[in-house]
PDB file of N, CA, C and O in Angstrom:
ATOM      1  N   UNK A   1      73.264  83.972 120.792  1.00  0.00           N
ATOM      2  CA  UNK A   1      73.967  84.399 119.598  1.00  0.00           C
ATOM      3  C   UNK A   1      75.335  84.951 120.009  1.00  0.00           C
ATOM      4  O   UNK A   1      75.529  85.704 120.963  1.00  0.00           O
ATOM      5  N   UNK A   2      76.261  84.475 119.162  1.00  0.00           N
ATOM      6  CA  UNK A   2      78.194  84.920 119.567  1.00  0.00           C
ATOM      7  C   UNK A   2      77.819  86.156 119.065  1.00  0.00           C
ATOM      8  O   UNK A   2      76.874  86.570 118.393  1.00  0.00           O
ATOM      9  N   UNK A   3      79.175  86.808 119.752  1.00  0.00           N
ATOM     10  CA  UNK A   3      79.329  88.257 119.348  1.00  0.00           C
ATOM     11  C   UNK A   3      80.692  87.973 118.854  1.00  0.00           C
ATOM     12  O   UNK A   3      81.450  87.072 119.209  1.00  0.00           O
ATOM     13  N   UNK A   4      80.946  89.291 117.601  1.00  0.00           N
ATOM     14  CA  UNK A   4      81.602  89.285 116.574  1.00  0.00           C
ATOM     15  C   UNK A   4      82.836  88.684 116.885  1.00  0.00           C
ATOM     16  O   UNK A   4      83.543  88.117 116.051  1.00  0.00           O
ATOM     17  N   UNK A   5      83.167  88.834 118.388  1.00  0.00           N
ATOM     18  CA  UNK A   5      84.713  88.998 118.936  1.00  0.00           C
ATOM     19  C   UNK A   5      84.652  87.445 119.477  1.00  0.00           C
ATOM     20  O   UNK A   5      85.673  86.822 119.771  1.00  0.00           O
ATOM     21  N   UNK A   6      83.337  86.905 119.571  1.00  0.00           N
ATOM     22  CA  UNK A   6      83.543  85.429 119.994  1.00  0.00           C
ATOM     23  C   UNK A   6      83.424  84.364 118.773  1.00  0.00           C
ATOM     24  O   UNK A   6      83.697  83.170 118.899  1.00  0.00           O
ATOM     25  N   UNK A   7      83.079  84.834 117.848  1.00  0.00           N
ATOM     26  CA  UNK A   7      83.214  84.272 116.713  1.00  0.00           C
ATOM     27  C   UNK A   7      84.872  83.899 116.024  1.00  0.00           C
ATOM     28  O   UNK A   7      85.474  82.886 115.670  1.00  0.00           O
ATOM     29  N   UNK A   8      85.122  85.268 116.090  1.00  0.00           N
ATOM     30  CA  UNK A   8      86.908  85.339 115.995  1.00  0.00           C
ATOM     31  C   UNK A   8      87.503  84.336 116.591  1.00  0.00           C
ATOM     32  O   UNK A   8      88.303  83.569 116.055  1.00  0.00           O
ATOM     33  N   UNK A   9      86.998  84.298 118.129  1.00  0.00           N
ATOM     34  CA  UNK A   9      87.964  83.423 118.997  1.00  0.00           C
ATOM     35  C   UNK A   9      87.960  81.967 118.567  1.00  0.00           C
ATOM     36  O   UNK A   9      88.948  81.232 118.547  1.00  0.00           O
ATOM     37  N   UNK A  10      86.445  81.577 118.150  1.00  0.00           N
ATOM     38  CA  UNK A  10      85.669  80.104 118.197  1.00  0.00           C
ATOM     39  C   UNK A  10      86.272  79.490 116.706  1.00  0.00           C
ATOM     40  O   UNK A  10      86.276  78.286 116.450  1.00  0.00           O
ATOM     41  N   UNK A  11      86.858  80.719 115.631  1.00  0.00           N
ATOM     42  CA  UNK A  11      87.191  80.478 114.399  1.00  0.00           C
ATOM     43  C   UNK A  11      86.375  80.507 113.316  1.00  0.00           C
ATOM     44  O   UNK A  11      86.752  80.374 112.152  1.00  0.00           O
ATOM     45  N   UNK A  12      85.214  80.688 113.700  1.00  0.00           N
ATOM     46  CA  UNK A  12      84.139  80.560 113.151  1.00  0.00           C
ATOM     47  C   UNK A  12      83.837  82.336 112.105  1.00  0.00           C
ATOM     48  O   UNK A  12      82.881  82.434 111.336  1.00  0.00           O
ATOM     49  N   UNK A  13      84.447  83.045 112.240  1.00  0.00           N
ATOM     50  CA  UNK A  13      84.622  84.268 111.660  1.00  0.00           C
ATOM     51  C   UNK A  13      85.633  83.908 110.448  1.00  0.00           C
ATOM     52  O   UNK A  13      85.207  83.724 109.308  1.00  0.00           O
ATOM     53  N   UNK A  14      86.497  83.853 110.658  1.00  0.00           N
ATOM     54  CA  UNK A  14      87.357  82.880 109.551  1.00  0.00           C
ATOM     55  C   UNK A  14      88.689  82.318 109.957  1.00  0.00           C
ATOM     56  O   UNK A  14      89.674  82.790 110.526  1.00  0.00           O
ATOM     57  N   UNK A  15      88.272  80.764 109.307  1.00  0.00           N
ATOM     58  CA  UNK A  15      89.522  79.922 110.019  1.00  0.00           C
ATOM     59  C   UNK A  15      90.626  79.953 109.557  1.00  0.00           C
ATOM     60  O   UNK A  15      91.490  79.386 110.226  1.00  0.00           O
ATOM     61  N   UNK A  16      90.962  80.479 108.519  1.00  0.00           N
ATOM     62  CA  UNK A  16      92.733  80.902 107.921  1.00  0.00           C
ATOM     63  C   UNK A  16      93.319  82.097 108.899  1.00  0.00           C
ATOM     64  O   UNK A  16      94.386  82.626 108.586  1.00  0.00           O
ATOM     65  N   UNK A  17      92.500  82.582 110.274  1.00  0.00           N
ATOM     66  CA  UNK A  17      93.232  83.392 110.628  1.00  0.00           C
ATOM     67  C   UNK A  17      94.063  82.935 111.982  1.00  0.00           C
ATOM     68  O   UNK A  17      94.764  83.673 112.674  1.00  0.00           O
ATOM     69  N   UNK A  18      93.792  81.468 112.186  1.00  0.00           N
ATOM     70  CA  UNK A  18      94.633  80.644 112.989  1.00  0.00           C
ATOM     71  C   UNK A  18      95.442  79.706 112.716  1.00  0.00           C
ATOM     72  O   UNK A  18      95.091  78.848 111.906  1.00  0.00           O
ATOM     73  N   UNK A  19      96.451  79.663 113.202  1.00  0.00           N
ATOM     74  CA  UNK A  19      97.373  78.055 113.007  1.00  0.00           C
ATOM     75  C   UNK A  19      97.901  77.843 114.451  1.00  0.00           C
ATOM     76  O   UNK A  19      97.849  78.582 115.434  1.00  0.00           O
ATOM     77  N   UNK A  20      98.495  76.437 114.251  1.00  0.00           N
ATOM     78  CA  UNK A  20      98.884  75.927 115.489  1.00  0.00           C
ATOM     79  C   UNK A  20     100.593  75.376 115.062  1.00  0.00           C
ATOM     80  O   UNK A  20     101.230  74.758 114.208  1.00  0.00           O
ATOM     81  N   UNK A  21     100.723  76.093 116.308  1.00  0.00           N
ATOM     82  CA  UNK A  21     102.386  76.042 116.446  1.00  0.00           C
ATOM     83  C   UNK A  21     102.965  74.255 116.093  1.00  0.00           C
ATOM     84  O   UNK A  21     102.100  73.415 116.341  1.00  0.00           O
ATOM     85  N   UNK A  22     104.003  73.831 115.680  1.00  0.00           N
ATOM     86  CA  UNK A  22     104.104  72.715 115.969  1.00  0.00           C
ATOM     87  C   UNK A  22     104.990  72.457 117.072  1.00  0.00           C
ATOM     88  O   UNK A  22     105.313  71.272 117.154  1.00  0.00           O
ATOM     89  N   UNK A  23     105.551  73.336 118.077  1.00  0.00           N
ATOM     90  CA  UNK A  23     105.488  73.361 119.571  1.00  0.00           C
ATOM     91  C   UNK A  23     104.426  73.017 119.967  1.00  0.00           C
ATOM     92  O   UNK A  23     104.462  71.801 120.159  1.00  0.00           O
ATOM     93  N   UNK A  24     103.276  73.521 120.250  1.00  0.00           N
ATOM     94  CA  UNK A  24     101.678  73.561 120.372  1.00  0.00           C
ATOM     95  C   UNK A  24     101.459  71.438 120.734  1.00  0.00           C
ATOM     96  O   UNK A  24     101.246  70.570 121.580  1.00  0.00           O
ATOM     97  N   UNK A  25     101.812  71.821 118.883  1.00  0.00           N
ATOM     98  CA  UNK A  25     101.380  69.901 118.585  1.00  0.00           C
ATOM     99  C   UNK A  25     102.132  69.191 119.751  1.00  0.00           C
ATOM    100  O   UNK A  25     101.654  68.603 120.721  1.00  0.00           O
ATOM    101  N   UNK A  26     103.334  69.383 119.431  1.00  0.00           N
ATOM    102  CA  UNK A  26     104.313  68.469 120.287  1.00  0.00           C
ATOM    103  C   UNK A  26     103.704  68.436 121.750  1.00  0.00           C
ATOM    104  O   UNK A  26     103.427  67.300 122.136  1.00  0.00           O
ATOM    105  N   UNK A  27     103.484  69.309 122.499  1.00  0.00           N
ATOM    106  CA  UNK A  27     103.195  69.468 123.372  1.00  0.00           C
ATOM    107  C   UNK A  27     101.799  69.032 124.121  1.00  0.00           C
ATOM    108  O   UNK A  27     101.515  68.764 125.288  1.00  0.00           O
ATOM    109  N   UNK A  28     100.989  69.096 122.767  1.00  0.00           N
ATOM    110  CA  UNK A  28      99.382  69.038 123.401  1.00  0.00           C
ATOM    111  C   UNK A  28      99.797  66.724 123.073  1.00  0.00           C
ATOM    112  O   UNK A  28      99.746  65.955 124.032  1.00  0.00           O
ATOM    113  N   UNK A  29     100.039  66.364 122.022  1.00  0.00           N
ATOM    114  CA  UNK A  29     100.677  64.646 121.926  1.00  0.00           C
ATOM    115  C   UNK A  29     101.051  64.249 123.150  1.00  0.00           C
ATOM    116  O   UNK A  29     100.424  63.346 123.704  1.00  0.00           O
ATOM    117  N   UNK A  30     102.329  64.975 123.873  1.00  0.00           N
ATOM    118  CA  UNK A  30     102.703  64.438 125.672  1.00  0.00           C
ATOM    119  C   UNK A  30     101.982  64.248 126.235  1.00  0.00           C
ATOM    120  O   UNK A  30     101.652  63.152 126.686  1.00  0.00           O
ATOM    121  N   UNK A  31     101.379  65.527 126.431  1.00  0.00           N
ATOM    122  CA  UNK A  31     100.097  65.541 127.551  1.00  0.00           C
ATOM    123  C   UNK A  31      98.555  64.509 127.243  1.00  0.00           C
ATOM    124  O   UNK A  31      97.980  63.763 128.036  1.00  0.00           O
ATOM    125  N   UNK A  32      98.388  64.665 126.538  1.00  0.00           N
ATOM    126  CA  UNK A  32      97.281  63.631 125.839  1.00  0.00           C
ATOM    127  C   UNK A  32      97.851  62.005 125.839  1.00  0.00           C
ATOM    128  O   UNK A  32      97.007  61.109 125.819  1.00  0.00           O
ATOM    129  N   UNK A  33      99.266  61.672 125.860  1.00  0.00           N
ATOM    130  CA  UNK A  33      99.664  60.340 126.251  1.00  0.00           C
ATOM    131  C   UNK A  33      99.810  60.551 127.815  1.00  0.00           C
ATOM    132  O   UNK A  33      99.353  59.638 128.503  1.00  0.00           O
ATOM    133  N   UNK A  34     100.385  61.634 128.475  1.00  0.00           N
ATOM    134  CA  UNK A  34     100.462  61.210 130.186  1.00  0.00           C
ATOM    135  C   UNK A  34      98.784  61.052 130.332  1.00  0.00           C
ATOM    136  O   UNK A  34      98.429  60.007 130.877  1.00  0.00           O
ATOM    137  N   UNK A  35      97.850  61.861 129.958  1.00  0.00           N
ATOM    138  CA  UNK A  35      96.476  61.527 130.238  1.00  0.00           C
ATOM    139  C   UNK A  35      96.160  59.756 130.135  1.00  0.00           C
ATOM    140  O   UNK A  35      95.852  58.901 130.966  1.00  0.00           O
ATOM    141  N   UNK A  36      96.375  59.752 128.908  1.00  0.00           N
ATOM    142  CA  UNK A  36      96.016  58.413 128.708  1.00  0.00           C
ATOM    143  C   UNK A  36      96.654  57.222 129.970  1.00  0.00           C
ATOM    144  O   UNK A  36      96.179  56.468 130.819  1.00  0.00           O
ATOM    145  N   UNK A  37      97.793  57.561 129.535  1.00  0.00           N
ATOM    146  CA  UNK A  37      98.736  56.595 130.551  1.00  0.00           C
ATOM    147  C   UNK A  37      98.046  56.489 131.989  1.00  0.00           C
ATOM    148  O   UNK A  37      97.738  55.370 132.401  1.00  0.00           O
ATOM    149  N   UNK A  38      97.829  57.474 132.661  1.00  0.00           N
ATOM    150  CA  UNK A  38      97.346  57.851 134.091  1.00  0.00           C
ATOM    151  C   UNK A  38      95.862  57.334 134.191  1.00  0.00           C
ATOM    152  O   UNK A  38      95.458  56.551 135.051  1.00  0.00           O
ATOM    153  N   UNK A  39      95.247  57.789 133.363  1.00  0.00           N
ATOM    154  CA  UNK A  39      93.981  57.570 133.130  1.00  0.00           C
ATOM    155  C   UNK A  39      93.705  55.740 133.364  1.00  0.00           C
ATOM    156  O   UNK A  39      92.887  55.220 134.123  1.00  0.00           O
ATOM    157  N   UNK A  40      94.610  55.104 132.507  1.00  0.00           N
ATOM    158  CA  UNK A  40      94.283  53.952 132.988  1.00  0.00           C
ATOM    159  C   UNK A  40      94.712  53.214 134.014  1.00  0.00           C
ATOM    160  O   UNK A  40      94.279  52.076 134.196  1.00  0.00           O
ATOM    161  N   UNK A  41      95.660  53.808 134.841  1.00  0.00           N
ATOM    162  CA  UNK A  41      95.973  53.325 135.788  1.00  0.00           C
ATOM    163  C   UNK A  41      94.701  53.948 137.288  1.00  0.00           C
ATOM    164  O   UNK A  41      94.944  54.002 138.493  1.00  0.00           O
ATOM    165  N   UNK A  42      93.763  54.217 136.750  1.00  0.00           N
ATOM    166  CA  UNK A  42      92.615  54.301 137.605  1.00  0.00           C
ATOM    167  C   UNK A  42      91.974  53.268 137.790  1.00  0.00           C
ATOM    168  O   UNK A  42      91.957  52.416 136.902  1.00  0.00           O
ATOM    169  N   UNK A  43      91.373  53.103 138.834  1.00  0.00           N
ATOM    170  CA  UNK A  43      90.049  52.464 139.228  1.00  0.00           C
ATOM    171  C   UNK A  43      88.831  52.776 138.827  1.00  0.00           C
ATOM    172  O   UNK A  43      88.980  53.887 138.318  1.00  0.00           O
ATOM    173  N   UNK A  44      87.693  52.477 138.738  1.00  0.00           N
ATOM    174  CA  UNK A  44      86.259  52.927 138.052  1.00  0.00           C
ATOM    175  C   UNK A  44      86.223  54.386 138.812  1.00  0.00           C
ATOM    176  O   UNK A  44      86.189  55.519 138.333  1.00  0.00           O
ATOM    177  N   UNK A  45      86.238  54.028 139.887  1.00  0.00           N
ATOM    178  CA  UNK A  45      85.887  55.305 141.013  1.00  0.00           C
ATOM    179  C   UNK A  45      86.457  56.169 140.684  1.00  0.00           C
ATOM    180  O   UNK A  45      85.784  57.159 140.399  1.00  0.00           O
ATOM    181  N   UNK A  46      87.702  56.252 140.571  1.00  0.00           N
ATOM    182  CA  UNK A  46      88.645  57.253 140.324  1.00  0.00           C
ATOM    183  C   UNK A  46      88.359  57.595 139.022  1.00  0.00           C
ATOM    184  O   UNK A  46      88.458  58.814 138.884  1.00  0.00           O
ATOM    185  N   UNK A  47      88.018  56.979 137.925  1.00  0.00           N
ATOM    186  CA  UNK A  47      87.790  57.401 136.793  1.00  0.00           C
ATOM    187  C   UNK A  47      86.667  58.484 136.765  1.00  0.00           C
ATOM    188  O   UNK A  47      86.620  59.417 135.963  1.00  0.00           O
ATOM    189  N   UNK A  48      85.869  58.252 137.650  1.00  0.00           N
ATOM    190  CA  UNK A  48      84.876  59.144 137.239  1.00  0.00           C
ATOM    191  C   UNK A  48      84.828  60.475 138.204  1.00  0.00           C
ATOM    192  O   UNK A  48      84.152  61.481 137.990  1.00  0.00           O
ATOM    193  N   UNK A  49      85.683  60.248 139.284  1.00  0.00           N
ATOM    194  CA  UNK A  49      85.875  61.479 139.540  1.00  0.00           C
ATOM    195  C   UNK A  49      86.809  62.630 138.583  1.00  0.00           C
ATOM    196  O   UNK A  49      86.586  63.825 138.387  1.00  0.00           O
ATOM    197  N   UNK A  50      88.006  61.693 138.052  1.00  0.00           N
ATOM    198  CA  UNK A  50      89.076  62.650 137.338  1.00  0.00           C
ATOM    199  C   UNK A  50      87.851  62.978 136.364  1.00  0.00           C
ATOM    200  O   UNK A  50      87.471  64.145 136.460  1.00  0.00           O
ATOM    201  N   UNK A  51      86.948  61.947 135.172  1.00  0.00           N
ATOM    202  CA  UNK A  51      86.031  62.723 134.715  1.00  0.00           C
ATOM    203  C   UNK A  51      85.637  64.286 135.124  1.00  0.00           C
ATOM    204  O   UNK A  51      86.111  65.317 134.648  1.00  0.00           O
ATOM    205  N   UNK A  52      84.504  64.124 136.278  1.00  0.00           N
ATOM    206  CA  UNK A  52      84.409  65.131 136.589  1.00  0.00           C
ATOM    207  C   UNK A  52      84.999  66.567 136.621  1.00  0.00           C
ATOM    208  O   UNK A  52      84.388  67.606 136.368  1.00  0.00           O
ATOM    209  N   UNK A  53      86.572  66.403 137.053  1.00  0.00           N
ATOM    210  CA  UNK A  53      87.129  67.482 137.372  1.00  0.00           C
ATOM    211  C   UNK A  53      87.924  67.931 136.460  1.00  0.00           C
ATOM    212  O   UNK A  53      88.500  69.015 136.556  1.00  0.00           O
ATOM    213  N   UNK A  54      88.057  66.983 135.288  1.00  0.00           N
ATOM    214  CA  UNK A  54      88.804  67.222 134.106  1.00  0.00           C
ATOM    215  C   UNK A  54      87.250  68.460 133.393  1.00  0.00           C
ATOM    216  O   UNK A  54      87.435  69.645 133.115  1.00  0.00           O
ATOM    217  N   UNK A  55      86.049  67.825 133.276  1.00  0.00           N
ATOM    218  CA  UNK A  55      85.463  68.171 132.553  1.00  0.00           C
ATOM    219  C   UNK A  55      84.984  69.635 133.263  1.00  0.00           C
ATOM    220  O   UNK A  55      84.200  70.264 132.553  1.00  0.00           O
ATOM    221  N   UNK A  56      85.245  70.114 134.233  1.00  0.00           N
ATOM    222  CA  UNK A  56      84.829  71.416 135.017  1.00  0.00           C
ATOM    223  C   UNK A  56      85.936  71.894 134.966  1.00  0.00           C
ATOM    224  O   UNK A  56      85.842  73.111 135.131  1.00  0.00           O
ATOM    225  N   UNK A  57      87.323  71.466 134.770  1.00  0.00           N
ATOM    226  CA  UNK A  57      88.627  72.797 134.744  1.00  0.00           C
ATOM    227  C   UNK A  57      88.490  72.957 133.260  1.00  0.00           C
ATOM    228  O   UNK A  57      88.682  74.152 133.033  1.00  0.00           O
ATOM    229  N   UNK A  58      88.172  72.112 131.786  1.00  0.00           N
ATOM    230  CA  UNK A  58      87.716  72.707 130.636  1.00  0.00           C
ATOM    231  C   UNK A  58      87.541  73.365 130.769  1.00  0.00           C
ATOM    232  O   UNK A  58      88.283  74.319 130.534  1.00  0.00           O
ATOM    233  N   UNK A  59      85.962  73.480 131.456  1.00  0.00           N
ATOM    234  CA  UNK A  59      84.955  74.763 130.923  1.00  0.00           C
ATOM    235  C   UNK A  59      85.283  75.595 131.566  1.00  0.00           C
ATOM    236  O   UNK A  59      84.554  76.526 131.226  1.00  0.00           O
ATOM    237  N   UNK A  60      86.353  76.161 132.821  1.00  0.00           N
ATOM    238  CA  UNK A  60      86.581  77.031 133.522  1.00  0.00           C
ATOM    239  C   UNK A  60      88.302  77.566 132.606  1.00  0.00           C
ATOM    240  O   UNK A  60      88.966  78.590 132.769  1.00  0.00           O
ATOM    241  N   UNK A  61      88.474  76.724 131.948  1.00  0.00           N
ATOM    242  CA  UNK A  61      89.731  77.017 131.064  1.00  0.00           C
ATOM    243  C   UNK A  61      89.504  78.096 129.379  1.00  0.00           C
ATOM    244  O   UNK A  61      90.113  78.906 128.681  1.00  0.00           O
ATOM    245  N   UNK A  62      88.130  77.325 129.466  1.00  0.00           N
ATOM    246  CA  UNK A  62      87.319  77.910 128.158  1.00  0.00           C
ATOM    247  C   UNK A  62      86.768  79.144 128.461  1.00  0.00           C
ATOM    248  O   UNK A  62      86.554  79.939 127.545  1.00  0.00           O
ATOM    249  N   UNK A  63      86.468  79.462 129.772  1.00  0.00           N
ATOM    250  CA  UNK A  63      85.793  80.858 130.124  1.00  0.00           C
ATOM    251  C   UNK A  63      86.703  81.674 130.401  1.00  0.00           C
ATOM    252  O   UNK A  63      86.465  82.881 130.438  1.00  0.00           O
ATOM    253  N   UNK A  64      87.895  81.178 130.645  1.00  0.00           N
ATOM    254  CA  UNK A  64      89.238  82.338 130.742  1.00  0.00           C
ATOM    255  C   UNK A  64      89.878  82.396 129.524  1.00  0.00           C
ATOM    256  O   UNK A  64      90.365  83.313 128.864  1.00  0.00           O
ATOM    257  N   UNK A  65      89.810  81.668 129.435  1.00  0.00           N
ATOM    258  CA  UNK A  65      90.618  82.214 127.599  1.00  0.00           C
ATOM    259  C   UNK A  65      90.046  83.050 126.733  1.00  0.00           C
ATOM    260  O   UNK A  65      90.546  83.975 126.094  1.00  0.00           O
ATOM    261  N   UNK A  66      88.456  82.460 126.781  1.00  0.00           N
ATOM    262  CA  UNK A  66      87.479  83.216 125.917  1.00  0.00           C
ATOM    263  C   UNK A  66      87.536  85.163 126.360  1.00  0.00           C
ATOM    264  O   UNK A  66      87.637  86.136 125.612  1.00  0.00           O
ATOM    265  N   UNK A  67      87.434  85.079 127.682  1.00  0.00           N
ATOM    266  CA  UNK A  67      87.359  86.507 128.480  1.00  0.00           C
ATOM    267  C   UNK A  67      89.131  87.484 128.199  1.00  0.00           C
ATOM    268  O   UNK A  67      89.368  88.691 128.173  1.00  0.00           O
ATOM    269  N   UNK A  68      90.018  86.310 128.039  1.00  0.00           N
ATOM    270  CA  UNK A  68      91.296  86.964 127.825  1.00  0.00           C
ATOM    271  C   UNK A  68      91.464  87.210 126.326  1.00  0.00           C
ATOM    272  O   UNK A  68      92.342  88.034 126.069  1.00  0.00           O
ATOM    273  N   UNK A  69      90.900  86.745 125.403  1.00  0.00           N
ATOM    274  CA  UNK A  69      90.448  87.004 124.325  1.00  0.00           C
ATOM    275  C   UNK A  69      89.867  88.304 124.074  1.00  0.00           C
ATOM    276  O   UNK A  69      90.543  89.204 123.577  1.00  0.00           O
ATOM    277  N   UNK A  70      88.578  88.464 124.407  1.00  0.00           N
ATOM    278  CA  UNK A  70      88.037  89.849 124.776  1.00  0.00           C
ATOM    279  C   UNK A  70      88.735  90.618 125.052  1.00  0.00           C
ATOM    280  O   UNK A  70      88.842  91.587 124.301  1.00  0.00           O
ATOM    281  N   UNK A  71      89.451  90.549 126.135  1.00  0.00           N
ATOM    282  CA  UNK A  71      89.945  91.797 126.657  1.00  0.00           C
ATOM    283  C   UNK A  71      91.259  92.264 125.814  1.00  0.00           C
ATOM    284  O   UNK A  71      91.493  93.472 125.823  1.00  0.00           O
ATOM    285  N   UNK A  72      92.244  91.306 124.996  1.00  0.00           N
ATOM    286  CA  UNK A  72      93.688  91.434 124.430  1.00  0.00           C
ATOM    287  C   UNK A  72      92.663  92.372 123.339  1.00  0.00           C
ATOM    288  O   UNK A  72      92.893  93.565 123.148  1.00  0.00           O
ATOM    289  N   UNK A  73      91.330  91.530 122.563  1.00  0.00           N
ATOM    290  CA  UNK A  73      91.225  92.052 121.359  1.00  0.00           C
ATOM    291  C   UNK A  73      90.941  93.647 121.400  1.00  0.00           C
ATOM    292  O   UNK A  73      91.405  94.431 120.572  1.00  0.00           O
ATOM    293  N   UNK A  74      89.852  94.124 122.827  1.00  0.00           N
ATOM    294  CA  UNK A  74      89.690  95.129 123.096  1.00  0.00           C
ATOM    295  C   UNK A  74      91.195  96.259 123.335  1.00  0.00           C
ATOM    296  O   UNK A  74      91.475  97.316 122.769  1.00  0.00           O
ATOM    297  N   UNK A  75      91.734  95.689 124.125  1.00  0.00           N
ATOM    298  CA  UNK A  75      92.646  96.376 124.444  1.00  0.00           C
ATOM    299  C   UNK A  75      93.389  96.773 122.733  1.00  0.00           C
ATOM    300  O   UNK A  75      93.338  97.956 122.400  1.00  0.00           O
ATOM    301  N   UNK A  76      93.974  95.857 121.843  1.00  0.00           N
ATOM    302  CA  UNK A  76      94.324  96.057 120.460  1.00  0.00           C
ATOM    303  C   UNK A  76      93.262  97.042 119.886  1.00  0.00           C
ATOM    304  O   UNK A  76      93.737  97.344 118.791  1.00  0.00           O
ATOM    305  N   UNK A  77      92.321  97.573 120.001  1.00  0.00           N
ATOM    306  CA  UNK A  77      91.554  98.291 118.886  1.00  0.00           C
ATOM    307  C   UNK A  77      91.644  99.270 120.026  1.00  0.00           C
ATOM    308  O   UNK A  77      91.978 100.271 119.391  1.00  0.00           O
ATOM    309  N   UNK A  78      91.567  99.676 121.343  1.00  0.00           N
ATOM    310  CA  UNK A  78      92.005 100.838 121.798  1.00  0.00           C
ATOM    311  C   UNK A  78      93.239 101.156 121.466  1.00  0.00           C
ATOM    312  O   UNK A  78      93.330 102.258 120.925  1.00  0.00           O
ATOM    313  N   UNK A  79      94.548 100.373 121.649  1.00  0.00           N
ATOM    314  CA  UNK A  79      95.718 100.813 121.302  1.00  0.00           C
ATOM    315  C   UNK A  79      95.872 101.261 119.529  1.00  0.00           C
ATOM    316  O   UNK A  79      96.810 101.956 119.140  1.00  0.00           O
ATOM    317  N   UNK A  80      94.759 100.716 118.564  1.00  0.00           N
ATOM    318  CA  UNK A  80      94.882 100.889 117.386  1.00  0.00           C
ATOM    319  C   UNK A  80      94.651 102.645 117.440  1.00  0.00           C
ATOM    320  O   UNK A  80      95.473 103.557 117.533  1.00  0.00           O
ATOM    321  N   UNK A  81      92.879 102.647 117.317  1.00  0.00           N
ATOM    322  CA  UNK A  81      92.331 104.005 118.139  1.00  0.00           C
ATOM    323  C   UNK A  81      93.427 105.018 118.301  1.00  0.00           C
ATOM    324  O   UNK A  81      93.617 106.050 117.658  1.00  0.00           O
ATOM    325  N   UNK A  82      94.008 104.580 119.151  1.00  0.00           N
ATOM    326  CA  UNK A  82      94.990 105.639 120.110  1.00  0.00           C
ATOM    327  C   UNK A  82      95.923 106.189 119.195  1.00  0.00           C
ATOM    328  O   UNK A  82      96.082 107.407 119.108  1.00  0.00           O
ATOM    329  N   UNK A  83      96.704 105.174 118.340  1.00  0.00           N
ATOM    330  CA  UNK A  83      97.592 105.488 117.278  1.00  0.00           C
ATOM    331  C   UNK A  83      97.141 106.104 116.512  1.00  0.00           C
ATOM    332  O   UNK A  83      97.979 106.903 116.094  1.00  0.00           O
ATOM    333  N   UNK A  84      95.654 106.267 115.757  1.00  0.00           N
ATOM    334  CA  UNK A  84      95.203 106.732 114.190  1.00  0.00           C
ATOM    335  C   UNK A  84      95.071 108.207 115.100  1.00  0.00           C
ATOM    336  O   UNK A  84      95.781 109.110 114.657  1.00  0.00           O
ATOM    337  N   UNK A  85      94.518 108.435 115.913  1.00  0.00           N
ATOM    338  CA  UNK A  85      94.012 109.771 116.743  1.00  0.00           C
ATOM    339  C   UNK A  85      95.199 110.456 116.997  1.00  0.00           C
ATOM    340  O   UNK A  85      95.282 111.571 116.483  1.00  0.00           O
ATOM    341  N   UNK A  86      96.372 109.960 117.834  1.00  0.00           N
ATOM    342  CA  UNK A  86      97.700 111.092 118.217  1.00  0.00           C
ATOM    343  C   UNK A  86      98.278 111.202 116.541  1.00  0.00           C
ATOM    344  O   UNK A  86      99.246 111.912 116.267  1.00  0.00           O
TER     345      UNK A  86
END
């Protein structure tokens, strides 16, 4: 079961409280065509290694963001805290 603060992150708490830059867009389109582009200039072999290592820097991309998430949101409700108290 997510906790409240991973819900937030996942969007799943509520999704009007995100948007995406259209820097963001532009940017994530390049990269998703150099993928492509590169991608087919592989061999089988090679394909399935970049597989691999594409699909393990994800989830190691997803566990740092998620954790830097945590910690910005934490850190914001201490710094909130801090303000209502002085």
């Amino acid at each position: 079961m997510r906790t409240a603060i991973e819900n937030i992150y996942y969007g799943t708490a509520n999704k009007e409280l995100f948007s995406i830059s259209n820097e963001y867009k532009i940017i994530s389109e390049r990269v998703n065509k150099l993928q492509k582009d590169f991608y087919a200039s592989l061999n089988e072999e090679q394909k399935k290694l970049y597989d691999q290592i594409n699909d393990l820097q994800l989830s190691q991309h997803s566990q740092t963001f998620l954790q830097n998430f945590k910690e910005g949101f934490k850190l914001g409700l201490s710094l909130a805290a801090e303000a209502i108290l002085k």
